[in-house]
N, C-alpha and C positions, 0 to 999 in steps of 0.2 A: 456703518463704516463711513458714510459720507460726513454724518456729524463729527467725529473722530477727525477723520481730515482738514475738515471747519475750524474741529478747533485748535488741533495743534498745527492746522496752517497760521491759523489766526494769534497765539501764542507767539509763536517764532517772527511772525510781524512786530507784535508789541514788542517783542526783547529786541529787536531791529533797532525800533524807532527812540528804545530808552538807550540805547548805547551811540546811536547817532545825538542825542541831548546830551549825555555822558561824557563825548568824545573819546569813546574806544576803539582799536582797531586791533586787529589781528598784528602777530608779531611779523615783519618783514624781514627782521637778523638771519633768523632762525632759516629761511628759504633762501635767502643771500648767501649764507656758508654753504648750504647742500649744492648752489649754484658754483661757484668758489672752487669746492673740493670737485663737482663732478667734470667742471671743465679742464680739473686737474691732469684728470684719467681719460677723456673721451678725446676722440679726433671725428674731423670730419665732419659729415650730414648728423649723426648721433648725437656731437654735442652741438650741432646747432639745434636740431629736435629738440633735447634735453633743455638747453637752454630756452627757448621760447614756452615751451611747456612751464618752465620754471618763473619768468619774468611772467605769466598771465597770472600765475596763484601767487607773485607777489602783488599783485594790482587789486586786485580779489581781496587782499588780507591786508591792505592801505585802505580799502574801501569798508570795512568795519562794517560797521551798523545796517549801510547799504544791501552789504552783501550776506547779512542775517535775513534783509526781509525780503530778499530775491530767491535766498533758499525758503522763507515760507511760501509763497509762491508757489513754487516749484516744488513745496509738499501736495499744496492745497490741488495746482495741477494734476497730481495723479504719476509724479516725478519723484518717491519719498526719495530715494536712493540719492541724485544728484542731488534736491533739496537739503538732505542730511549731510552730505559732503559739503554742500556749499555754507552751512550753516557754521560746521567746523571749521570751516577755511576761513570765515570771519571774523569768529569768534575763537578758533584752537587754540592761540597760545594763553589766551584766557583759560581757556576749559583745564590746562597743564599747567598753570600758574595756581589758579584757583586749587587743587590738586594734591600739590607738591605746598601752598601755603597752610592747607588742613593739617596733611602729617606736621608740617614744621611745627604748626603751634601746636600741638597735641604733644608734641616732645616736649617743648618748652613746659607744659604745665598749664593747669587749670586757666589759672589768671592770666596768661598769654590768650589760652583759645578765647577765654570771652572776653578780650580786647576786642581779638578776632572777628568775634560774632556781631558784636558792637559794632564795628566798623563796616561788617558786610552789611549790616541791615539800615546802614545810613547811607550808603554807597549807589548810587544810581547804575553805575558800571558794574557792580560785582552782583546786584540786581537784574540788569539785564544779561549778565554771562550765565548767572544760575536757570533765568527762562529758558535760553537757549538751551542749555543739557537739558533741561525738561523738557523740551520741544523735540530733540535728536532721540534722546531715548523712547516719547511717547509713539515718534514714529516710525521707530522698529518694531513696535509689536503689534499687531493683528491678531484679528480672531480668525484671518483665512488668509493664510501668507503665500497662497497662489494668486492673488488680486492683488498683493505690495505692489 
């Protein structure tokens, strides 16, 4: 179990440190609208909560790359759960881009996807966004998911 944590702590570093040379980050729109619309609806201590809650995972998700290898870390710790959250949060609108670009090119047709493939595999950024999901998924599964 320890190696396992080793190395998909160690993984999720590497996809960090290739998306910090990449210059990817996490989308911040996407949390500025939820911000937006919820200070729509809240009053009060609720939407101050909600809102500070909201400006720290936009900070988090500006911080890209950084905040992929703070979630390895925070695997490697013995923290998978926040680790995999945090990884998401750095990486997420990648992981949902990345996603929603599969099916698109798969519609378009053959010669579209392997544009596609083409380009991911040149792609420093879409490189390190695919470590990362390899990194989130290797660290949900254990062989003794009372020790996660």
């Amino acid at each position: 179990m320890e190696k396992r944590r080793f190395f998909v702590g160690s993984l999720a570093i590497v996809a960090g440190i290739i998306l910090i040379v990449a210059g990817e980050r996490g989308s911040t729109t996407f949390i500025g609208k939820i911000l937006e619309f919820s200070l729509n609806y809240l009053d009060g201590y609720m939407a101050e909560i909600v809102s500070i809650i909201l400006r720290v995972l936009t900070i988090l998700a500006a911080l890209g790359g950084i905040t992929v290898v703070l979630g390895g870390l925070l695997i490697y710790g013995k923290m998978s759960f926040f680790g995999r959250f945090i990884i998401t949060i750095g990486a997420g609108m990648g992981i949902l881009g990345f996603a929603v670009t599969i099916i698109f090119s798969l519609l378009q047709g053959w010669a579209y996807t392997l544009s596609f493939v083409l380009s991911i595999s040149q792609s420093l950024g879409w490189i390190g966004i695919i470590m990362a999901i390899i990194a989130i998924q290797l660290s949900k599964y254990s062989k003794n998911p009372q020790k996660n």
